[in-house]
N, CA, C and O atoms as a GROMACS GRO file, in nm:
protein
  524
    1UNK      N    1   8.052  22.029   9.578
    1UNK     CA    2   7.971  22.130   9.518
    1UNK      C    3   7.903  22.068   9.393
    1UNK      O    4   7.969  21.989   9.326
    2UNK      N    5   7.787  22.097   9.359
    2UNK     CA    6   7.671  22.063   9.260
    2UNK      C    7   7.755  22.116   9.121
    2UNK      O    8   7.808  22.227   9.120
    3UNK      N    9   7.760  22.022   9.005
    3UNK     CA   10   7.830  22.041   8.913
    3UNK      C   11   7.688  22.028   8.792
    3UNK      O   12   7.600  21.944   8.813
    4UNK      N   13   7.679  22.142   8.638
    4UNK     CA   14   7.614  22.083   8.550
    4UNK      C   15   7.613  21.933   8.501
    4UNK      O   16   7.726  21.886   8.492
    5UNK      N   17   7.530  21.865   8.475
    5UNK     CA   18   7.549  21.738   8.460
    5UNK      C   19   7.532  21.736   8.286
    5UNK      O   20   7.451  21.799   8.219
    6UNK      N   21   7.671  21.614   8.229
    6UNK     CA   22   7.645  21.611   8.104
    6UNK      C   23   7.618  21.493   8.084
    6UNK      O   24   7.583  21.407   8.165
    7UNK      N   25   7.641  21.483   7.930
    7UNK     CA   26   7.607  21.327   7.862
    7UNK      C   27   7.728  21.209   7.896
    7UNK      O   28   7.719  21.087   7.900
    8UNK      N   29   7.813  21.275   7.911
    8UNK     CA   30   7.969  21.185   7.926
    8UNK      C   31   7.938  21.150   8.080
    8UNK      O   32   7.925  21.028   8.096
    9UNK      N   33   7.920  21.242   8.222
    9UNK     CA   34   7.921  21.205   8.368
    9UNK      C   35   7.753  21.115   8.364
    9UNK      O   36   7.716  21.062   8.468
   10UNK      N   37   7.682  21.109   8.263
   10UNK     CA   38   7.597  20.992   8.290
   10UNK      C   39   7.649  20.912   8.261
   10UNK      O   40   7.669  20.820   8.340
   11UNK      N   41   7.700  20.906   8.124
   11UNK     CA   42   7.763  20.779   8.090
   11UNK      C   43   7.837  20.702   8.171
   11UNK      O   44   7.833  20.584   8.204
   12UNK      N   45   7.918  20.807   8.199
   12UNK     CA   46   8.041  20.729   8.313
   12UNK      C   47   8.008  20.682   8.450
   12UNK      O   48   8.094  20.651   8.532
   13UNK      N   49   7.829  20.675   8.481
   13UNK     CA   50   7.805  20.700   8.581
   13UNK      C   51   7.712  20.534   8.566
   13UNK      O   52   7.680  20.447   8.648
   14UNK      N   53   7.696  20.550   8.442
   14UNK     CA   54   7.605  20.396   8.366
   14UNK      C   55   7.771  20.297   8.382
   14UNK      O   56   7.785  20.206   8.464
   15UNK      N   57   7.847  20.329   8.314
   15UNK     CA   58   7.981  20.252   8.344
   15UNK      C   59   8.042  20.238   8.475
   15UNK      O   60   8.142  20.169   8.488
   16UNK      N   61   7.979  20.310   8.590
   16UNK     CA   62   8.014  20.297   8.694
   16UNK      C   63   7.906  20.146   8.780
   16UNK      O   64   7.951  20.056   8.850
   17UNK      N   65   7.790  20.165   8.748
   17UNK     CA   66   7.704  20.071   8.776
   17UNK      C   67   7.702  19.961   8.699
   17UNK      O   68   7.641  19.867   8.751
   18UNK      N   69   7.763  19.933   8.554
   18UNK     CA   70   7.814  19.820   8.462
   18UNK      C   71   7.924  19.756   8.573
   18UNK      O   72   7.908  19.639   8.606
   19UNK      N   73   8.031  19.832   8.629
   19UNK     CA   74   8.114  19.786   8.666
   19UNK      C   75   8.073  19.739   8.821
   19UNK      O   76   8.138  19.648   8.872
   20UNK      N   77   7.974  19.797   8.889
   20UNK     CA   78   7.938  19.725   9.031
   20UNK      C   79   7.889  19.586   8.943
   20UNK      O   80   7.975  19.503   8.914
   21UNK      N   81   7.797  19.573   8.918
   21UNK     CA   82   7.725  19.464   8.865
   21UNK      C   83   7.795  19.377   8.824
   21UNK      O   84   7.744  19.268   8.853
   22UNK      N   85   7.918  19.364   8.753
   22UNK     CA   86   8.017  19.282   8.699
   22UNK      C   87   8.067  19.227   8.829
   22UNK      O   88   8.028  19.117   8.869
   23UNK      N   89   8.153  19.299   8.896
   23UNK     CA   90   8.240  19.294   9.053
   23UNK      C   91   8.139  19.233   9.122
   23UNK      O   92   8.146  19.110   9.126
   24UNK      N   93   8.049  19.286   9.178
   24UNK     CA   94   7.925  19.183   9.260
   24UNK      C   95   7.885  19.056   9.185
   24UNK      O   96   7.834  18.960   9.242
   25UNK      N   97   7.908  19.059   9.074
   25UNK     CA   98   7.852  18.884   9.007
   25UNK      C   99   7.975  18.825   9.069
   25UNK      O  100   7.957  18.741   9.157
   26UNK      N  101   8.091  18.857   9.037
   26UNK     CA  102   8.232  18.819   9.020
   26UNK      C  103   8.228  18.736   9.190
   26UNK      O  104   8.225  18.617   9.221
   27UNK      N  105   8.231  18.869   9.278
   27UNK     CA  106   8.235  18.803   9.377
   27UNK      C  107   8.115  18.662   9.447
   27UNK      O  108   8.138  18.589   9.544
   28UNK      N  109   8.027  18.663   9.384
   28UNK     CA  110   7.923  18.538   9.428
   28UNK      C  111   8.034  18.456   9.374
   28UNK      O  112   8.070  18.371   9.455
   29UNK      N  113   8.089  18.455   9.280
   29UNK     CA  114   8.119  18.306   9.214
   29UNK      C  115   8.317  18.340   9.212
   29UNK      O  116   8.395  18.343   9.118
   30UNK      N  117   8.339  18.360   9.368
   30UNK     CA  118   8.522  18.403   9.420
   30UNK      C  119   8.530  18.253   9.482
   30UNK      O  120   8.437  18.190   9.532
   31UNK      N  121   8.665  18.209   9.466
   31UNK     CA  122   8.726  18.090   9.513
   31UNK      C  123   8.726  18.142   9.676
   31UNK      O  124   8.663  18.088   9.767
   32UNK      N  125   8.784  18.218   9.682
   32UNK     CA  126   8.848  18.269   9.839
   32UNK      C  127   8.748  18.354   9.866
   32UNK      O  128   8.676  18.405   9.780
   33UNK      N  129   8.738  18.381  10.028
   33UNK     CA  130   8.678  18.482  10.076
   33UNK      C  131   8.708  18.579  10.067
   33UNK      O  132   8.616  18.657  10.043
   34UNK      N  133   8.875  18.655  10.080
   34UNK     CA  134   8.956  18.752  10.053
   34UNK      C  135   8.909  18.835   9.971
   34UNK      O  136   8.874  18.952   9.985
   35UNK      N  137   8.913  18.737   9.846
   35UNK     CA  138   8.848  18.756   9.700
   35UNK      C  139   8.704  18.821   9.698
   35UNK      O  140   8.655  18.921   9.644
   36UNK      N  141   8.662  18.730   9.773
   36UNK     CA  142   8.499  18.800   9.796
   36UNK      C  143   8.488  18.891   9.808
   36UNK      O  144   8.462  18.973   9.719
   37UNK      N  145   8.507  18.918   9.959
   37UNK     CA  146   8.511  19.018   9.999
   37UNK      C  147   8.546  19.166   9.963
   37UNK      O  148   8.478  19.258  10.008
   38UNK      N  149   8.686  19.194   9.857
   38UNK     CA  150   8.745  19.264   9.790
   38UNK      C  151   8.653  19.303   9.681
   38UNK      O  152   8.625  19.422   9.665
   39UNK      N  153   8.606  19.212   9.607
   39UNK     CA  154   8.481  19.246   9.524
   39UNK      C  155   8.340  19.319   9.504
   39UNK      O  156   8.281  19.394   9.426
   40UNK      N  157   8.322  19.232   9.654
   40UNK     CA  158   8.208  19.260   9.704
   40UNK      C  159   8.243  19.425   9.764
   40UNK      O  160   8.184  19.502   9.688
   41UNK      N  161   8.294  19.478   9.839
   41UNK     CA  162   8.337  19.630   9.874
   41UNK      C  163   8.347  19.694   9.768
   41UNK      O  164   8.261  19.780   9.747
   42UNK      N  165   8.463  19.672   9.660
   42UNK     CA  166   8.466  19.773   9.541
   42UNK      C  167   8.375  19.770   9.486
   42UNK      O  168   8.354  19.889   9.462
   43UNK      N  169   8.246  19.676   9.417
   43UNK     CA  170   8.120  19.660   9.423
   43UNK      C  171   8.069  19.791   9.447
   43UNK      O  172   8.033  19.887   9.379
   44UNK      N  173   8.083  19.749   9.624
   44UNK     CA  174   7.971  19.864   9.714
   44UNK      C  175   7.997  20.042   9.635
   44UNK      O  176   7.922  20.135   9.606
   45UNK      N  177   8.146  20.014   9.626
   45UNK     CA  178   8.181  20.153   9.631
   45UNK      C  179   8.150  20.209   9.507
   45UNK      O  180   8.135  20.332   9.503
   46UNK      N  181   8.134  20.126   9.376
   46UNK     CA  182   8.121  20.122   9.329
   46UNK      C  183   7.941  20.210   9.260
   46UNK      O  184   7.916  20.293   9.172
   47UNK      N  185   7.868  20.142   9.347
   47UNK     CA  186   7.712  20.197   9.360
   47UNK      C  187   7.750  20.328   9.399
   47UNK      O  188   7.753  20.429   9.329
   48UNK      N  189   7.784  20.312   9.546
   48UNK     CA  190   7.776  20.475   9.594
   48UNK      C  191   7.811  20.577   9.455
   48UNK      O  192   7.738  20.658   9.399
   49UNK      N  193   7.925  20.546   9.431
   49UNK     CA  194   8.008  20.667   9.314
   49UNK      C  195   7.923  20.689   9.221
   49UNK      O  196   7.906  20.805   9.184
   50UNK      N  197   7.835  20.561   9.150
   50UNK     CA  198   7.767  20.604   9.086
   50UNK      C  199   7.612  20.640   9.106
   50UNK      O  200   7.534  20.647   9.011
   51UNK      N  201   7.578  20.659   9.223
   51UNK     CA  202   7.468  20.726   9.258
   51UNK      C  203   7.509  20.880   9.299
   51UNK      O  204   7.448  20.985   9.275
   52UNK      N  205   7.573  20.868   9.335
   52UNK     CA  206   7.667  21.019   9.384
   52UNK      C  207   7.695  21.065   9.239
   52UNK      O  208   7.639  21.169   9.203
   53UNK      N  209   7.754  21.017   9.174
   53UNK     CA  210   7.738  21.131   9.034
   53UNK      C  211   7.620  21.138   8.954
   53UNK      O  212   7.590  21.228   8.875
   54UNK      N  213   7.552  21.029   8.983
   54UNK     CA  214   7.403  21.035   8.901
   54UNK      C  215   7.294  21.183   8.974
   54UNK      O  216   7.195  21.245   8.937
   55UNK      N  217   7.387  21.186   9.094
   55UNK     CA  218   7.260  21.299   9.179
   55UNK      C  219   7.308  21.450   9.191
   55UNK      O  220   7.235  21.548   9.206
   56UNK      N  221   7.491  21.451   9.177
   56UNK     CA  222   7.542  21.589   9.194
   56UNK      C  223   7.653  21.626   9.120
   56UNK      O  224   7.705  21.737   9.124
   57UNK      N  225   7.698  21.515   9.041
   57UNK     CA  226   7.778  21.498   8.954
   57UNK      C  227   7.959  21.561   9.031
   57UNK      O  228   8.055  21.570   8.955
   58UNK      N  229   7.972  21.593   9.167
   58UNK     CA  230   8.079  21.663   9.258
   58UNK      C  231   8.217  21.575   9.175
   58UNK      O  232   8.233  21.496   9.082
   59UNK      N  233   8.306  21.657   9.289
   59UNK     CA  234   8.453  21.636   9.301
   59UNK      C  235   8.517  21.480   9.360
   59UNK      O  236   8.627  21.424   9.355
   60UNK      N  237   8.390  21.449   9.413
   60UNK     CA  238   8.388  21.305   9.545
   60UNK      C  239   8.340  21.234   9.454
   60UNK      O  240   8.420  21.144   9.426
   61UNK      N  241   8.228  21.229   9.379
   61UNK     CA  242   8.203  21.149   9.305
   61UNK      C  243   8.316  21.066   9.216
   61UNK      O  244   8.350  20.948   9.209
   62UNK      N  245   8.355  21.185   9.153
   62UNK     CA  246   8.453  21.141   9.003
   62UNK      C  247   8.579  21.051   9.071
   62UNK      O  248   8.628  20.943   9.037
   63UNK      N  249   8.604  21.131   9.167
   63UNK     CA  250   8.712  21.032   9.272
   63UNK      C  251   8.679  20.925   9.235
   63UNK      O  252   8.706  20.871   9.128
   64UNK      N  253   8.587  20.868   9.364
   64UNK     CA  254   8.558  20.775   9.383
   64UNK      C  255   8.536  20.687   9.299
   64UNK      O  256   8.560  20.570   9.327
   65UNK      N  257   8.460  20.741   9.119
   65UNK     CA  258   8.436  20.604   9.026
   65UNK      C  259   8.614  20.600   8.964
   65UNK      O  260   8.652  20.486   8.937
   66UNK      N  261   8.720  20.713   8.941
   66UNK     CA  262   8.792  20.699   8.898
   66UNK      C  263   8.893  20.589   8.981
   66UNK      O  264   8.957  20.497   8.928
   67UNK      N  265   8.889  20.626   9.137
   67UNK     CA  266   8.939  20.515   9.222
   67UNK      C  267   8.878  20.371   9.189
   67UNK      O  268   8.958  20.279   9.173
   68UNK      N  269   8.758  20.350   9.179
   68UNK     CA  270   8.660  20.210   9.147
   68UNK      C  271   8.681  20.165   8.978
   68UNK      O  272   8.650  20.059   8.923
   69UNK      N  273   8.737  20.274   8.927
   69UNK     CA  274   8.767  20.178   8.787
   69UNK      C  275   8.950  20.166   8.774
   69UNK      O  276   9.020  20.106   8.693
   70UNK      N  277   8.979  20.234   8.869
   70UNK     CA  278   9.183  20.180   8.877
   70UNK      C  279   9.183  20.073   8.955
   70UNK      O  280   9.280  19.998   8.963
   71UNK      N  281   9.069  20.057   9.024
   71UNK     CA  282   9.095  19.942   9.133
   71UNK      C  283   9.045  19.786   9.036
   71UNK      O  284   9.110  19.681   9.034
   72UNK      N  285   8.914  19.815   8.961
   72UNK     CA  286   8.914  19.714   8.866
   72UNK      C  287   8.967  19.708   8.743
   72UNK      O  288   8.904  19.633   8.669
   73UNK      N  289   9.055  19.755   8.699
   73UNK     CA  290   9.163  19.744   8.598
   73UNK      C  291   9.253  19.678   8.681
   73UNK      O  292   9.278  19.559   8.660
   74UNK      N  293   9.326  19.766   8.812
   74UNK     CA  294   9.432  19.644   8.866
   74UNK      C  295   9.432  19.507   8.872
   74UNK      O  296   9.512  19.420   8.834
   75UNK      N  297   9.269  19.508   8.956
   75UNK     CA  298   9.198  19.400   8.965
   75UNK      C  299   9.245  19.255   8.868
   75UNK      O  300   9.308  19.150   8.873
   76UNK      N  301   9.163  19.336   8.784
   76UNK     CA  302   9.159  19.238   8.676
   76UNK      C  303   9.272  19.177   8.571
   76UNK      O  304   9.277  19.078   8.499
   77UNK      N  305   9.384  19.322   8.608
   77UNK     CA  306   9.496  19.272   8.513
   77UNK      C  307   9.608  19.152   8.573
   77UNK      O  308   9.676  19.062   8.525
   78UNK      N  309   9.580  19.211   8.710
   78UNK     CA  310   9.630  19.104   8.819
   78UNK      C  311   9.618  18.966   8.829
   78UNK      O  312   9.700  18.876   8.851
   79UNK      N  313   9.475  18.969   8.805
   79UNK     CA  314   9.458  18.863   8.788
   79UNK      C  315   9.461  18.786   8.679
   79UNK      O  316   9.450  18.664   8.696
   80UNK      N  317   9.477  18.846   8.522
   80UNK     CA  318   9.521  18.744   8.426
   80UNK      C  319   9.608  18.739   8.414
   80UNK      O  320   9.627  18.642   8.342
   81UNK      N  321   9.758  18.812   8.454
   81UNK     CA  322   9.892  18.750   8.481
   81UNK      C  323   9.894  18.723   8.589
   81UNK      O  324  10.005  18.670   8.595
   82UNK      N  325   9.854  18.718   8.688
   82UNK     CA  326   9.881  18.611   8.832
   82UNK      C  327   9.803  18.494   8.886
   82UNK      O  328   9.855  18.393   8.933
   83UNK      N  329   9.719  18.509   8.880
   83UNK     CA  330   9.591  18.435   8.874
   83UNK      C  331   9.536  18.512   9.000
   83UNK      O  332   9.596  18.610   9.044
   84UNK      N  333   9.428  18.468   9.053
   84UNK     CA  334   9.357  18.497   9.186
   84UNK      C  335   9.442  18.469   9.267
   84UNK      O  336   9.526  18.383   9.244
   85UNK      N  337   9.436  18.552   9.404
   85UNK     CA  338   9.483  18.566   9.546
   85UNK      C  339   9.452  18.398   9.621
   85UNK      O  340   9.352  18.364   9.684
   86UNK      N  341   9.535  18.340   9.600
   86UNK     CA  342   9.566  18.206   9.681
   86UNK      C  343   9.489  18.093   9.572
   86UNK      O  344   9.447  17.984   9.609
   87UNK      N  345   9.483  18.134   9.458
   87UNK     CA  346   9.424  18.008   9.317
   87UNK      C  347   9.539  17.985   9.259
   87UNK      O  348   9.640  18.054   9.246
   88UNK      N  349   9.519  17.909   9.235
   88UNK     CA  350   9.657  17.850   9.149
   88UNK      C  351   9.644  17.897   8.996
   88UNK      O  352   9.532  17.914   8.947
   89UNK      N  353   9.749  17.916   8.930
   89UNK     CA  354   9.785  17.952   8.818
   89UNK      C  355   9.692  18.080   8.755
   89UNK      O  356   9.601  18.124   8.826
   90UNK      N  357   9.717  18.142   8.612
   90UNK     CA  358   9.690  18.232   8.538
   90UNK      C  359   9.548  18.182   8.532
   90UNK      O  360   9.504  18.067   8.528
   91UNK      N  361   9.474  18.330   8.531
   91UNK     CA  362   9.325  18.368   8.471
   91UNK      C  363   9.347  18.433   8.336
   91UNK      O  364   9.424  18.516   8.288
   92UNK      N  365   9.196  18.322   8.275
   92UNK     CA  366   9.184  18.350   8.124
   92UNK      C  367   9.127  18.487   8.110
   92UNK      O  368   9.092  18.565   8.199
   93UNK      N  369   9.126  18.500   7.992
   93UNK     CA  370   9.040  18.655   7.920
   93UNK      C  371   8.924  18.630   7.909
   93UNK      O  372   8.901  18.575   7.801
   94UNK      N  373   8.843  18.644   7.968
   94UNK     CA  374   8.683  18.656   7.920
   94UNK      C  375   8.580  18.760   7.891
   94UNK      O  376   8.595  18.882   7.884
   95UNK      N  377   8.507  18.710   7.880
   95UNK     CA  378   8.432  18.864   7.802
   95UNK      C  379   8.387  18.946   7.968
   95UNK      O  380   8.403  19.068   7.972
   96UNK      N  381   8.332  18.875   8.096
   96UNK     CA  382   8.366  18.992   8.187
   96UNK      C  383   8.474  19.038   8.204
   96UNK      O  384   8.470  19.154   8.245
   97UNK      N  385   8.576  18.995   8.189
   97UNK     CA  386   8.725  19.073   8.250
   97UNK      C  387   8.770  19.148   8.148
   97UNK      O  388   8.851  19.229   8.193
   98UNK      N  389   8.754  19.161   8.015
   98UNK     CA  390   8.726  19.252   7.890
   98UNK      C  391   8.641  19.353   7.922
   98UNK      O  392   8.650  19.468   7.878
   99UNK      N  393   8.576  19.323   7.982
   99UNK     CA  394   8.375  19.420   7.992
   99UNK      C  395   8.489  19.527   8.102
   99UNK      O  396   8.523  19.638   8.062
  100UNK      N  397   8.538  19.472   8.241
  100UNK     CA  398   8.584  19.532   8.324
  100UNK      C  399   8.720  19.604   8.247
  100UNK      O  400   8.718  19.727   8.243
  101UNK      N  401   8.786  19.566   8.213
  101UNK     CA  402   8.905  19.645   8.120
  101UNK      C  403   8.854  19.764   8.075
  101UNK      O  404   8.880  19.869   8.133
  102UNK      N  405   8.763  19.759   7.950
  102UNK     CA  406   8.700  19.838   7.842
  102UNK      C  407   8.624  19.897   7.974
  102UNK      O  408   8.685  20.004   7.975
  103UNK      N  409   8.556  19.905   8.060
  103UNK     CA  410   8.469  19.972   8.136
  103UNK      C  411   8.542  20.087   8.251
  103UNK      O  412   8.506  20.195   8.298
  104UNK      N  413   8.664  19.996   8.267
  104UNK     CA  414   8.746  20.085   8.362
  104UNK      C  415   8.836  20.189   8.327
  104UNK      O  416   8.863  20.289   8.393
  105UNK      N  417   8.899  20.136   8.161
  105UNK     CA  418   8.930  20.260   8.088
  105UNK      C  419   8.870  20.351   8.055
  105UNK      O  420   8.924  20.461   8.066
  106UNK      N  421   8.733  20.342   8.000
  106UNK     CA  422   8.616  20.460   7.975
  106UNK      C  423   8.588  20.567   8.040
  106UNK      O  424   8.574  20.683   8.002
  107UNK      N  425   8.575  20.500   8.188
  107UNK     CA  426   8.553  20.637   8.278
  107UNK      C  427   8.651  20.762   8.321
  107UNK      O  428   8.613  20.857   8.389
  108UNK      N  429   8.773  20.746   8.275
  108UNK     CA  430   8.876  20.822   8.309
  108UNK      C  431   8.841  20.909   8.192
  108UNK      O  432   8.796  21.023   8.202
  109UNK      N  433   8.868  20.839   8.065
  109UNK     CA  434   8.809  20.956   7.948
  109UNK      C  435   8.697  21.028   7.950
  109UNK      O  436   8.698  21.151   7.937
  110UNK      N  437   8.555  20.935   7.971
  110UNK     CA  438   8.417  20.969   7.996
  110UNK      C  439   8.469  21.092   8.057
  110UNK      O  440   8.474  21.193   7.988
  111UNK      N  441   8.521  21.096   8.213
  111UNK     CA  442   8.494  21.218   8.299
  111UNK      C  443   8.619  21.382   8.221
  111UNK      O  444   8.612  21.505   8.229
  112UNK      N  445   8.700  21.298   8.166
  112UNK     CA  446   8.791  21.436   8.087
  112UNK      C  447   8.700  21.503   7.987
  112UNK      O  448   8.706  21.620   7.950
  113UNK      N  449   8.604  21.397   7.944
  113UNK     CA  450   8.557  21.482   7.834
  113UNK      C  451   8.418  21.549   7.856
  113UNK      O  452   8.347  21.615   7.780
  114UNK      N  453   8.391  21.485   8.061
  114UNK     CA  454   8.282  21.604   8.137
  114UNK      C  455   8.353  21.736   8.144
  114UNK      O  456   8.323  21.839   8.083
  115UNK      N  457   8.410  21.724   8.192
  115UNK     CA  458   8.516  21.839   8.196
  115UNK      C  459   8.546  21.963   8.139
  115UNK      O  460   8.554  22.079   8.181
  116UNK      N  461   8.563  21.906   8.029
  116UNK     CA  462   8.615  21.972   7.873
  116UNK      C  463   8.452  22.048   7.856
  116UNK      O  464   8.446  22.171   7.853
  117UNK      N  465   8.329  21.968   7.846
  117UNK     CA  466   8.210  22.028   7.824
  117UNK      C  467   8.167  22.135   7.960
  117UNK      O  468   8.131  22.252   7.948
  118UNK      N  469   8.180  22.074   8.063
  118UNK     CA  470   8.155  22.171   8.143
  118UNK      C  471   8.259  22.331   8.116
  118UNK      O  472   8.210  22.441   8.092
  119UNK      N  473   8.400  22.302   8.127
  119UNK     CA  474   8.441  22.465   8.050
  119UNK      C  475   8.378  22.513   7.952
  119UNK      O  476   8.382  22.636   7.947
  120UNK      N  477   8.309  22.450   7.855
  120UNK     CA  478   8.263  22.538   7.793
  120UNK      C  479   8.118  22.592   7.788
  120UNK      O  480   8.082  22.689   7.720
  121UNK      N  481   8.044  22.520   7.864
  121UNK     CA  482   7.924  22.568   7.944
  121UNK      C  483   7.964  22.671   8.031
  121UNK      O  484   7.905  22.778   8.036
  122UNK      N  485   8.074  22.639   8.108
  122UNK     CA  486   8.100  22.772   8.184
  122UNK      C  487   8.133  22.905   8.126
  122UNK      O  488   8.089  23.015   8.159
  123UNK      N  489   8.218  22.874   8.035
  123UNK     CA  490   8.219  23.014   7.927
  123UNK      C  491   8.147  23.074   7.814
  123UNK      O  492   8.165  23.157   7.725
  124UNK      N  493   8.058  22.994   7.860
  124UNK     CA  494   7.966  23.057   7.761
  124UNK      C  495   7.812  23.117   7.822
  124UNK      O  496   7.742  23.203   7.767
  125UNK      N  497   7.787  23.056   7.929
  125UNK     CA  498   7.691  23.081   8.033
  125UNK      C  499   7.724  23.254   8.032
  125UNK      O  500   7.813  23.331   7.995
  126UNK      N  501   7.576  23.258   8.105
  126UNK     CA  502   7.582  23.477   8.091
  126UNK      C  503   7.595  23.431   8.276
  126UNK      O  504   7.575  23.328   8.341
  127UNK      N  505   7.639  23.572   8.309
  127UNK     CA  506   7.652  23.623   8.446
  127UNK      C  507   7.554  23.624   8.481
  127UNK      O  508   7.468  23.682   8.414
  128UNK      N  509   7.504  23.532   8.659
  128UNK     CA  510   7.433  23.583   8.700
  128UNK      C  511   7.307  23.724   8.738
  128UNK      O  512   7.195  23.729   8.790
  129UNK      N  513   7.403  23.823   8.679
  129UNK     CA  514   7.328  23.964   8.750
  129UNK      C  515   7.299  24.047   8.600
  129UNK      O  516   7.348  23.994   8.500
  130UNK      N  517   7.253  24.123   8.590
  130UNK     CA  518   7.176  24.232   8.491
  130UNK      C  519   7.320  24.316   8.451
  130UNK      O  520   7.401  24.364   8.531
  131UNK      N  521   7.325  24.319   8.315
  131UNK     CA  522   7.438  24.405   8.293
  131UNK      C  523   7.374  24.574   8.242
  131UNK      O  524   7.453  24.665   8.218
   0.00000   0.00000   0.00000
């Protein structure tokens, strides 16, 4: 269902497409295909979610970027204490895997604090019909 759209579900929706763009660089330059591949999908899913909230701001949307930024937090934390899926040793901190950290935490707040604004658009909005 079509939700008011605020300043926070754009935002989070700009942080949703920060975070494809990061994940799709990431994967051009993956040791493994695995890797790639994994990238390259959360990537994808990544766009969708945030075209889907850029257009209706729904229930599917928020999912989906909230799923696409737990998946690149795992991602990424995974990989600086483990290293990459079949690479040898620990991955450093860099300013993308920071960018993805800071980007994947945002949107969980971003969308609480759609939320929070939409209740109060809703309670404050007049009734449809003539009183």
């Amino acid at each position: 269902m079509r939700r008011p759209r605020t300043r926070a579900s754009d935002t989070a929706s700009l942080a949703c497409l920060l975070i494809a763009l990061l994940l799709l660089a990431h994967a051009l330059d993956a040791p493994t295909t695995t890797y790639e591949v994994l990238e390259a999908v959360l990537g994808g899913i990544a766009v969708l979610a945030a075209a889907k909230m850029g257009l209706h701001n729904c229930f599917e949307s928020h999912l989906g970027a909230v799923l696409v930024a737990a998946g690149a937090v795992l991602g990424t934390l995974l990989h600086l204490t483990l290293g990459l899926p079949g690479g040898p040793g620990n991955g450093s901190l860099t300013a993308d895997s920071l960018a993805l950290l800071l980007l994947g935490c945002a949107i969980p707040a971003l969308l609480a604090q759609d939320a929070q604004a939409r209740r109060v658009i809703k309670t404050t909005a007049r009734p449809p019909y003539a009183l």
